[in-house]
N, C-alpha and C positions, 0 to 999 in steps of 0.2 A: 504494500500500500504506500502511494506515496504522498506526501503532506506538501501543502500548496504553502508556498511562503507567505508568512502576515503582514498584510503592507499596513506600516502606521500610519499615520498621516501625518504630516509635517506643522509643529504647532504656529498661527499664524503670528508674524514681527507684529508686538506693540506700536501702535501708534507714536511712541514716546519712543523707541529705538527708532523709528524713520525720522524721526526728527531730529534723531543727536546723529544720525548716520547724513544726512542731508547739510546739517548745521557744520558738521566736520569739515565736507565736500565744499560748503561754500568758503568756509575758512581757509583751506588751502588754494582754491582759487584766489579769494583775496592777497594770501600770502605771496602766490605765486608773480599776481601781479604788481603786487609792491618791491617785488625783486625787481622785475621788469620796467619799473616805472623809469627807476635813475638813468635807463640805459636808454629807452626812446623819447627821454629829454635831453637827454647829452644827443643822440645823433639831431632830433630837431634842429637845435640848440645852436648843435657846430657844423651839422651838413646839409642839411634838408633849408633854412634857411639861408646861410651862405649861399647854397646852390641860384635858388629861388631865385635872390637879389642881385646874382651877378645875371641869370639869364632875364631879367629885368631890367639892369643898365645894357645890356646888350640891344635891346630892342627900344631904347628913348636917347632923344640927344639933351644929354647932360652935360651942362659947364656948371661950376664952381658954385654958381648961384642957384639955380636949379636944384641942383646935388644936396646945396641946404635946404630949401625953401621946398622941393618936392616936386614942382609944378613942371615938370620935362616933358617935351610931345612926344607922342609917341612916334618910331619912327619905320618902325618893322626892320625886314631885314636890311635895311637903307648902312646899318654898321657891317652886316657882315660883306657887302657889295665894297664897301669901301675899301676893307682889308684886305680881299680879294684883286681888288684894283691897285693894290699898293706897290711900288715898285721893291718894297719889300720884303713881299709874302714870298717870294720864291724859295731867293735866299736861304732867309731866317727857317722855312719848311725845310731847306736841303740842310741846312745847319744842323737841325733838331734830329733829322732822321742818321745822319752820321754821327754826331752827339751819343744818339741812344745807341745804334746797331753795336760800334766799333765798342763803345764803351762796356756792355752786354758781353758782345765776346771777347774780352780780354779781362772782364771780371769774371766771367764763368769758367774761360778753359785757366786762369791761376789757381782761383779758389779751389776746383776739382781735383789741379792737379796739388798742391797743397793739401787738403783733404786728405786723399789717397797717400803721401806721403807721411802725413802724421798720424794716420790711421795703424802704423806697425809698431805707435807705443814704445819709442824707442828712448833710449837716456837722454831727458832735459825735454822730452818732448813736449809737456807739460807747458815748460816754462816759456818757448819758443812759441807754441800758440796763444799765450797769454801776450807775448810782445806785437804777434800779429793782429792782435787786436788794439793796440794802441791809436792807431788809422780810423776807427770805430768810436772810440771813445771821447776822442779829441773834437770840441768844436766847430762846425764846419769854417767859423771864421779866423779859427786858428789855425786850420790847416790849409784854407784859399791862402792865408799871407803868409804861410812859411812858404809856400810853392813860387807864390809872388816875387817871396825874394830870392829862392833857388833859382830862378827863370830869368833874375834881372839881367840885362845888358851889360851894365857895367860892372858891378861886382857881383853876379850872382853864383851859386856853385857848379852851375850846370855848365856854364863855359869853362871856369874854370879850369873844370875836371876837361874840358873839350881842349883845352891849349895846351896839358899837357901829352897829348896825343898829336897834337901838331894841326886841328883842326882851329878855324877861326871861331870867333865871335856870331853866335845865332840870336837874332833880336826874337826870340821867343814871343814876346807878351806886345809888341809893337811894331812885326811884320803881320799882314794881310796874310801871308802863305803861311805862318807858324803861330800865329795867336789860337786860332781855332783847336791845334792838334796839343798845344799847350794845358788848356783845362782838359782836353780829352783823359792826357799824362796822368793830370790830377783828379780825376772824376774815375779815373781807372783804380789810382792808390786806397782813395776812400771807400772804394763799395770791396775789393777783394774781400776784407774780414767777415761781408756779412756772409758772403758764397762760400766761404770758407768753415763756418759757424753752421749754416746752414747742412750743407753738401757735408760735412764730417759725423752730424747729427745720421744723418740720412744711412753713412756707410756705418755705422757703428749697430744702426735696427739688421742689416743683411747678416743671417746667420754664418758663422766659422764654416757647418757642416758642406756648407752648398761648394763653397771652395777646397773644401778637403775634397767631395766628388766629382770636381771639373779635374785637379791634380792629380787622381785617379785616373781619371779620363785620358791624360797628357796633355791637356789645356797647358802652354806656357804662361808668363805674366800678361803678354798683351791678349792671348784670346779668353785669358781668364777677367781682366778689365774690358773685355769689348762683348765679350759674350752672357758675363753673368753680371758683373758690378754697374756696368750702366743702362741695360734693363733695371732691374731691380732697383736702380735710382731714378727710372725715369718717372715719376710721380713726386719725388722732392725737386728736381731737377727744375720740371714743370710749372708749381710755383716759384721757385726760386727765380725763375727767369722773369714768371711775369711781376711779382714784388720788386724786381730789378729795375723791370721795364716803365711802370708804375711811377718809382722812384725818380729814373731817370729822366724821364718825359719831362716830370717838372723843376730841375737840377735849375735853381738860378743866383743861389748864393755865391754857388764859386766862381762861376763866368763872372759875377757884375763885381767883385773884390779884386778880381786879376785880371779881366781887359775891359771890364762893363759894355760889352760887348762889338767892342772894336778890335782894332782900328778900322774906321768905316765900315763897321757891320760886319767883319769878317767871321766873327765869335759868336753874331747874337744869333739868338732862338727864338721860340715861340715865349716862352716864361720869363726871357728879357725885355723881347718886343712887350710884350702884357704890357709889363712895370715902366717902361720907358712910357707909351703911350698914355698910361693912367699918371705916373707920378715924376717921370722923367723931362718936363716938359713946365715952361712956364706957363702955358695954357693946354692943360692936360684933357686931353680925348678918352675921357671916362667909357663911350659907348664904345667904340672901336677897340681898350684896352679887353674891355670885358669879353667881346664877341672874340678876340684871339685864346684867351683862358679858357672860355668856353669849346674851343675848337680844340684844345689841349685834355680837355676830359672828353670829348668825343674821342679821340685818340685812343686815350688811356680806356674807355669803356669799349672800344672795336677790340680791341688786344684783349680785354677781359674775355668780351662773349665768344670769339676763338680759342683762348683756353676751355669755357666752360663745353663748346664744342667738342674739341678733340678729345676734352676726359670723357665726354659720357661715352664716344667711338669707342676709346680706350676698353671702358667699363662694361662695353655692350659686346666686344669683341670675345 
């Protein structure tokens, strides 16, 4: 004979437990959002309107008086036509985009190769990366004028060191052909530590075992760095370049401390031009400074949404 199982029946939740169970629920949402408060008042605060008020003077013609008083017409794209007409836009664009590329790859392939170097833990290794970070830590106004006066014409070290090799005097910071490649030098020495920082972090997550198995393999060093360690990096790799890119798109401390972006424009960028336009100027072009800034986070936002492209390919692959 077989006995049918007794179902009990489940006694029902008081009214008073849905109320403390609900009460709870709302509590932590509360809580949740009071975490969340400090943090979409600080973006408002510092991005959301910034943003706003610059793509606002872009679009009114603003002088001095206006600017305080409020009363600006509007003027539509009337600023970015202007910029575009500018016998400057070319330039200053071809400036920026060499600016960034050259500077990108010569901060990426040191810091990696750096990285990979320091990555074998070897005596003093510690300490040596701790120096390379100095470049990092330093000022950016400290470090545009120590370059300033490395680069000078007449007493700087860079000739110097060039005279005893038998080579002449290079006006770095005050030739048309050499100012430009001059902050390059220097915009190169400042970013290695972070690619370095970075990209070291990155090879320290790839486990030992994987490279004991390519060894096994017969993998030597280079197909063991080409075959496992820069896949495996290539997701640090990826942001790095674009926080790089990011970075450098708006670099305008050190250009306007060491040639301000001369002589005759040889140097300037888009984040010079900006600043010259808005505040370089005894009767400053408030609309046209902004519609260049503006065209600088377009910039920065197309390189964004190609990374977020390529990872999902990545991801989907």
């Amino acid at each position: 004979m077989t006995r049918t199982p007794v179902r009990t029946a489940r006694a029902p939740v008081p009214a008073q437990g849905r109320e403390r169970r609900a009460a709870r629920t709302r509590s932590g949402q509360w809580a949740a959002w009071a975490f969340l408060a400090p943090v979409v008042v600080y973006l408002l605060i510092f991005y959301a309107y910034p943003l706003y008020r610059n793509v606002e003077l872009s679009l009114r013609t603003y002088t001095v008086r206006s600017f305080v008083q409020g009363d600006a017409p509007f003027a539509g794209f009337a600023n970015y036509a202007k910029v575009f007409a500018d016998a400057t836009f070319g330039p200053a664009l071809w400036h920026t985009i060499v600016f960034t590329v050259v500077s990108l790859a010569f901060q990426f392939t040191i810091g990696l190769a750096l990285a990979v170097f320091f990555s074998r833990n070897f005596r003093l290794s510690t300490t040596l990366r701790a120096l390379f970070l100095v470049p990092w830590l330093l000022p950016l106004i400290v470090s545009a004028s120590t370059w300033s006066w490395m680069f000078n014409s007449d007493s700087g070290v860079v000739n110097a060191a060039l005279s005893w090799v038998g080579v002449g005097p290079v006006n770095w910071l005050t030739s048309p052909d050499w100012s430009l490649w001059s902050v390059i030098i220097a915009n190169i020495w400042i970013g290695i530590p972070f690619n370095l920082v970075v990209l070291y972090s990155g090879l320290q997550a790839i486990p030992s075992a994987v490279y004991e198995a390519a060894a096994l393999d017969g993998a030597g060093a280079w197909q063991r760095f080409w075959r496992v360690t820069f896949p495996l990096l290539r997701p640090v790799s990826a942001i790095t370049v674009l926080l790089g890119l990011v970075y450098t798109l708006k670099v305008f401390d050190i250009i306007w401390i060491m040639t301000k972006g001369g002589p005759s424009g040889s140097s300037s960028t888009f984040a010079t031009w900006s600043y010259r336009l808005g505040f370089g100027n005894l009767v400053p072009s408030f609309g046209p400074g902004a519609a260049v800034g503006n065209l600088l986070i377009l910039m920065a936002l197309a390189f964004g949404l190609v990374y977020i492209r390529v990872q999902r390919r990545q991801a989907a692959a």
